[in-house]
PDB file of N, CA, C, O and CB in Angstrom:
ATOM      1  N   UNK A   1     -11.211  -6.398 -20.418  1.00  0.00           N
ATOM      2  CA  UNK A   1     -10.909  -5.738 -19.160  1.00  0.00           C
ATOM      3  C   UNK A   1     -11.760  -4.469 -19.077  1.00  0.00           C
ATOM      4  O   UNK A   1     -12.070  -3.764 -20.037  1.00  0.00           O
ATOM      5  CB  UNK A   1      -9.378  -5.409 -19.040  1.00  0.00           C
ATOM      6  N   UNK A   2     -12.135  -4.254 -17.644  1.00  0.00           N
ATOM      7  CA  UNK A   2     -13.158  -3.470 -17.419  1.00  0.00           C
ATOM      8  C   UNK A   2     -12.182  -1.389 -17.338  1.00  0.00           C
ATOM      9  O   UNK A   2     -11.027  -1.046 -17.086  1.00  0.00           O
ATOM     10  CB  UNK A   2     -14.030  -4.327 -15.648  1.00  0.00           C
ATOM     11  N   UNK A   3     -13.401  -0.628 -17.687  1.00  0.00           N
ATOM     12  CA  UNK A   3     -12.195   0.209 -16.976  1.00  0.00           C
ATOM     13  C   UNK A   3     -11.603   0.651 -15.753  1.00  0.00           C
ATOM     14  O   UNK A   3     -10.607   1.331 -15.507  1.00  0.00           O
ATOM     15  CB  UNK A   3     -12.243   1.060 -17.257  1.00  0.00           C
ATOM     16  N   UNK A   4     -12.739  -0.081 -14.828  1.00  0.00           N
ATOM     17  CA  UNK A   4     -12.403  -0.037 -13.408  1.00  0.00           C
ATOM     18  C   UNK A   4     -11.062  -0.978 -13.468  1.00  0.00           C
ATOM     19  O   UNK A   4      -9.986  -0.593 -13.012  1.00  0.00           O
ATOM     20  CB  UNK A   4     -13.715  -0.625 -12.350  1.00  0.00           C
ATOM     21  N   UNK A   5     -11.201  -1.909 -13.918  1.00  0.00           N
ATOM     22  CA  UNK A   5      -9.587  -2.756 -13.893  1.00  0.00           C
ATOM     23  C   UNK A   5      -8.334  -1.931 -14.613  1.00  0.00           C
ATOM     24  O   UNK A   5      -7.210  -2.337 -14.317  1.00  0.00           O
ATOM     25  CB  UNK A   5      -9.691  -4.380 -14.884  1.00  0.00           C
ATOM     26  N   UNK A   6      -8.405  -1.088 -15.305  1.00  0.00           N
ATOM     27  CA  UNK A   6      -7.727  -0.992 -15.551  1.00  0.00           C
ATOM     28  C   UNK A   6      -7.091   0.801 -14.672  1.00  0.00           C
ATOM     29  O   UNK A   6      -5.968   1.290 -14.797  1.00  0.00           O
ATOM     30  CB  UNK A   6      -7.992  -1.468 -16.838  1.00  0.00           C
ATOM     31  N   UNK A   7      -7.931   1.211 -14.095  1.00  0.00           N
ATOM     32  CA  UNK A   7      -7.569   2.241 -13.141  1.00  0.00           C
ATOM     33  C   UNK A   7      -6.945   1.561 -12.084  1.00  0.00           C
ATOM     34  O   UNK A   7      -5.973   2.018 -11.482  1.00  0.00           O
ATOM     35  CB  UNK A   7      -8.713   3.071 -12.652  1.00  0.00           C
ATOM     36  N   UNK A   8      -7.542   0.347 -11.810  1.00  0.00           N
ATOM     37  CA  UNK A   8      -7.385   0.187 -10.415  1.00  0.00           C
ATOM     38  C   UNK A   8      -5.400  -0.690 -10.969  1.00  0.00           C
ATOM     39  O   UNK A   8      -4.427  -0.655 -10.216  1.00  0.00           O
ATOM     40  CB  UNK A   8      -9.134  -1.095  -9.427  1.00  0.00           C
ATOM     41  N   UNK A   9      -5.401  -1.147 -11.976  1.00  0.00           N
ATOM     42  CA  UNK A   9      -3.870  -1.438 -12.638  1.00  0.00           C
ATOM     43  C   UNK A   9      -3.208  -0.633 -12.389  1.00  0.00           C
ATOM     44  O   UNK A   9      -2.262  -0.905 -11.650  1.00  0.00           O
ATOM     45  CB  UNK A   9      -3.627  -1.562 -13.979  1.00  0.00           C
ATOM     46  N   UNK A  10      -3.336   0.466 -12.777  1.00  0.00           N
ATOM     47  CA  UNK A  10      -2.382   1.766 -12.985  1.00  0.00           C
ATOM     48  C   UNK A  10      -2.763   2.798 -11.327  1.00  0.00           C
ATOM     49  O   UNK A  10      -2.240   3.870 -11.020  1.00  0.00           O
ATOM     50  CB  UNK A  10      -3.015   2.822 -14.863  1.00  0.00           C
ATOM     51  N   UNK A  11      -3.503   2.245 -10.762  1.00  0.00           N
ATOM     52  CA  UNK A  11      -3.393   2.467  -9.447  1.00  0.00           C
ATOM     53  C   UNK A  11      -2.340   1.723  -8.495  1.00  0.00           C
ATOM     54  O   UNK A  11      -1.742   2.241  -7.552  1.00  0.00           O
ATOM     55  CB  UNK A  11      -4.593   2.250  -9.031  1.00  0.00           C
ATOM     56  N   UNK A  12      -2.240   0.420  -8.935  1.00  0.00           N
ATOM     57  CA  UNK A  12      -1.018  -0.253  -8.041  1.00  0.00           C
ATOM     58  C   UNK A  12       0.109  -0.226  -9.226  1.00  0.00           C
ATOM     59  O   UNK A  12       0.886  -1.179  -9.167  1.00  0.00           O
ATOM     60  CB  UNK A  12      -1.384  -2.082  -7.353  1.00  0.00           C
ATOM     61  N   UNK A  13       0.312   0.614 -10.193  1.00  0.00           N
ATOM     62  CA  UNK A  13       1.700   0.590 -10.528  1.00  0.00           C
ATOM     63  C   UNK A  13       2.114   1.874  -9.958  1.00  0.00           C
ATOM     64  O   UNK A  13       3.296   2.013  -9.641  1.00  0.00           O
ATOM     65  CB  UNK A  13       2.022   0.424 -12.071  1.00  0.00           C
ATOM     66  N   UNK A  14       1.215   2.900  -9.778  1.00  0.00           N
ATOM     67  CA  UNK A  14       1.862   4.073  -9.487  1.00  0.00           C
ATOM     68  C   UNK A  14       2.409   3.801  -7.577  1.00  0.00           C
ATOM     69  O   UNK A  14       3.489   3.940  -7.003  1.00  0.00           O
ATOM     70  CB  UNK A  14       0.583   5.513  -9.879  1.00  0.00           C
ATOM     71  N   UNK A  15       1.177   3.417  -7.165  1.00  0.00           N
ATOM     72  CA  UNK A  15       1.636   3.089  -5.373  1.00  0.00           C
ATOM     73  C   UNK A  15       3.673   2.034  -5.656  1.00  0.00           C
ATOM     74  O   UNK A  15       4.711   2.590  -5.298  1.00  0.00           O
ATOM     75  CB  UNK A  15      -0.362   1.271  -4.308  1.00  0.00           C
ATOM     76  N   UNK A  16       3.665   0.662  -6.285  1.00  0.00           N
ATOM     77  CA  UNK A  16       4.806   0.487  -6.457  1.00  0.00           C
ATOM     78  C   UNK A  16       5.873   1.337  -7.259  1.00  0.00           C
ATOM     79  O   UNK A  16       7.000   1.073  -6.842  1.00  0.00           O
ATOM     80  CB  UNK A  16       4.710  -0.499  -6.794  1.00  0.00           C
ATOM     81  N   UNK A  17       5.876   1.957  -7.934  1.00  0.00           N
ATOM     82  CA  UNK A  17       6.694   2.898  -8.491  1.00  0.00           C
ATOM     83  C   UNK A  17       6.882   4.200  -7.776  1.00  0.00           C
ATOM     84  O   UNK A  17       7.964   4.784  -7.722  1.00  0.00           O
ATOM     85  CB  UNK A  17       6.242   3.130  -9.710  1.00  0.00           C
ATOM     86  N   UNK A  18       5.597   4.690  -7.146  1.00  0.00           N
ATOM     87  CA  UNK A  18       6.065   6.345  -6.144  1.00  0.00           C
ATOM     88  C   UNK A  18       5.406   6.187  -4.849  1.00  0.00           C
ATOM     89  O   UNK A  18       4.996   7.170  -4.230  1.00  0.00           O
ATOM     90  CB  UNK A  18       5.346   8.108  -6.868  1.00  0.00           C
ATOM     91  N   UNK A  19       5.272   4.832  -4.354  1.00  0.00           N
ATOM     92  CA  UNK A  19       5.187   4.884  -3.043  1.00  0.00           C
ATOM     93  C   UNK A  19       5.930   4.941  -2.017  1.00  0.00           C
ATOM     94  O   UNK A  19       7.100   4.563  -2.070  1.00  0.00           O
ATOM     95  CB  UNK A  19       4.750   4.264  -2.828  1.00  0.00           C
ATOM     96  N   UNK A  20       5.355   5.443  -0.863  1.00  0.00           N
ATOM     97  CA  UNK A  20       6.448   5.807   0.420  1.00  0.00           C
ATOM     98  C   UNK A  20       6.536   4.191   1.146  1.00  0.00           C
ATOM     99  O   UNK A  20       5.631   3.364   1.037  1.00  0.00           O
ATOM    100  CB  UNK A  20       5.660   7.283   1.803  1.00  0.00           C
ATOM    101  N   UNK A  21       7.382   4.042   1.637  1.00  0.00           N
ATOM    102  CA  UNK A  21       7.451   2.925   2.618  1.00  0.00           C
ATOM    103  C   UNK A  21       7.667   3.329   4.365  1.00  0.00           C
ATOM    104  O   UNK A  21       8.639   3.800   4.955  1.00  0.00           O
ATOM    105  CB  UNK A  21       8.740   2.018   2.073  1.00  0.00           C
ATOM    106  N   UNK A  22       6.883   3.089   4.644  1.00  0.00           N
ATOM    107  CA  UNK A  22       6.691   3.237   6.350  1.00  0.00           C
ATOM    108  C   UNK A  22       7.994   2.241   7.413  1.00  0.00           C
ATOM    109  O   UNK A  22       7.964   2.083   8.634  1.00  0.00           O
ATOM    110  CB  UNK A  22       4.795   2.444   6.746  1.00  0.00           C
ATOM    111  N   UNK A  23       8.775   1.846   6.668  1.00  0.00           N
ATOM    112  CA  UNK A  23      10.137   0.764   7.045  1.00  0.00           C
ATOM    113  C   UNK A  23      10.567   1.498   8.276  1.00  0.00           C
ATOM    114  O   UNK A  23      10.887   2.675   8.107  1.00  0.00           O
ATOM    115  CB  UNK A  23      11.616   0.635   5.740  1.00  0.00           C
ATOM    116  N   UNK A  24      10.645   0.883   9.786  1.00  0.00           N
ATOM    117  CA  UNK A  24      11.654   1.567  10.480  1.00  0.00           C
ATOM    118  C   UNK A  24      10.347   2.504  11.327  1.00  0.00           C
ATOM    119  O   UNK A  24      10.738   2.975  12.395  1.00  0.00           O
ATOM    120  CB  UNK A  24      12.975   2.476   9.345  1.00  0.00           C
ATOM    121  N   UNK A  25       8.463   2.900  10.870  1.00  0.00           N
ATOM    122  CA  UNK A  25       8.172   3.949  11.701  1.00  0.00           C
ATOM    123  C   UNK A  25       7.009   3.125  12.247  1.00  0.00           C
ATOM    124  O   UNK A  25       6.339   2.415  11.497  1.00  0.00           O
ATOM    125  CB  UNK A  25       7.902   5.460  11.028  1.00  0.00           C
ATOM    126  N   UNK A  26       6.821   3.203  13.295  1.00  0.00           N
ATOM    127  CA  UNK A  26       6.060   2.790  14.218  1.00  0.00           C
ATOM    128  C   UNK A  26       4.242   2.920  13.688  1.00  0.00           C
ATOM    129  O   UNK A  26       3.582   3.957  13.763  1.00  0.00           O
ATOM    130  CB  UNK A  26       6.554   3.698  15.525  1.00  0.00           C
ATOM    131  N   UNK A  27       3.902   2.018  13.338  1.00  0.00           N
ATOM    132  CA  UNK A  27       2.751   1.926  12.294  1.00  0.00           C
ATOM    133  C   UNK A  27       1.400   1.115  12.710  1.00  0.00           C
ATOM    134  O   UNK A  27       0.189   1.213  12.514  1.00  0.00           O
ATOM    135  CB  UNK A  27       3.342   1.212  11.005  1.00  0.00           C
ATOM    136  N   UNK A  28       2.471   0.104  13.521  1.00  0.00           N
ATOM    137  CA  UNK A  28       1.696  -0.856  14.128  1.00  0.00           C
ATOM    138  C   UNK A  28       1.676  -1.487  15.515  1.00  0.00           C
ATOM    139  O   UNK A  28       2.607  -2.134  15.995  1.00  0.00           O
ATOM    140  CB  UNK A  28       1.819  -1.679  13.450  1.00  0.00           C
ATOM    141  N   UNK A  29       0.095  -1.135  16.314  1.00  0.00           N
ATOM    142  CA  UNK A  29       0.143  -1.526  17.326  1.00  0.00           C
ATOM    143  C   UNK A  29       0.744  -2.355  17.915  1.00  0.00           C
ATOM    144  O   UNK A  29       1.190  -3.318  17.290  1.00  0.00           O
ATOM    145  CB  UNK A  29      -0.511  -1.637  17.469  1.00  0.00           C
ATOM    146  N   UNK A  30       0.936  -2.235  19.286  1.00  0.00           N
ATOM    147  CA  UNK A  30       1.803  -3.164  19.937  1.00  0.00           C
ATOM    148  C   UNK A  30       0.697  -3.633  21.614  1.00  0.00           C
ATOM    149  O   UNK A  30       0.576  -2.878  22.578  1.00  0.00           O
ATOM    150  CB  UNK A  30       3.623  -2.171  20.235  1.00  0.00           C
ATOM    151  N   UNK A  31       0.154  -4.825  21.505  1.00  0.00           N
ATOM    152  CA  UNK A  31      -0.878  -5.189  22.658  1.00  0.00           C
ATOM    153  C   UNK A  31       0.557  -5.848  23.584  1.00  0.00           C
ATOM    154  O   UNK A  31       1.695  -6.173  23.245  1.00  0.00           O
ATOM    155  CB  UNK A  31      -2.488  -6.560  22.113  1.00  0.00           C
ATOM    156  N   UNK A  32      -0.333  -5.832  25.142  1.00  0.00           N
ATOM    157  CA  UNK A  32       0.413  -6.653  26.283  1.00  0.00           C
ATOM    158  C   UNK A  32       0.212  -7.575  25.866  1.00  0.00           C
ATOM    159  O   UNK A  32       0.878  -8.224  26.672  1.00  0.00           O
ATOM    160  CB  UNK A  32       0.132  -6.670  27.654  1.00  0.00           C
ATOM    161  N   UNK A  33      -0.279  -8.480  25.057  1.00  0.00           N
ATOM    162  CA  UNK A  33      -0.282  -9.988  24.952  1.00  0.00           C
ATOM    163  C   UNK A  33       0.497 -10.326  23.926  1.00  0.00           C
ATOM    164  O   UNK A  33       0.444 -11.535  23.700  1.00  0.00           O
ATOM    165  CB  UNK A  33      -1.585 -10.613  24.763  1.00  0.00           C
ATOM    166  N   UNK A  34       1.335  -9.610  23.079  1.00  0.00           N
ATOM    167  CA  UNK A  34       1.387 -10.140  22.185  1.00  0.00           C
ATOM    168  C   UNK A  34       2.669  -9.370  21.856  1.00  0.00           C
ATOM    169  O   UNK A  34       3.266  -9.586  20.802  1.00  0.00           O
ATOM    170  CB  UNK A  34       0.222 -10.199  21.435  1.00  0.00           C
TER     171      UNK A  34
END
């Protein structure tokens, strides 16, 4: 394993362990068509 792999590992454990969740806030566009 490279050490970019392994930053980028301990980059998505920290986002799942101390990430915020956007649940409930208006984040994503909303088109007339759709």
């Amino acid at each position: 394993m490279s050490y970019a792999d392994k930053v980028f590992i301990e980059m998505c454990r920290d986002i799942i362990d101390n990430g915020v969740s956007t649940e409930g806030e208006k984040v994503r566009p909303k088109w007339e068509d759709g």
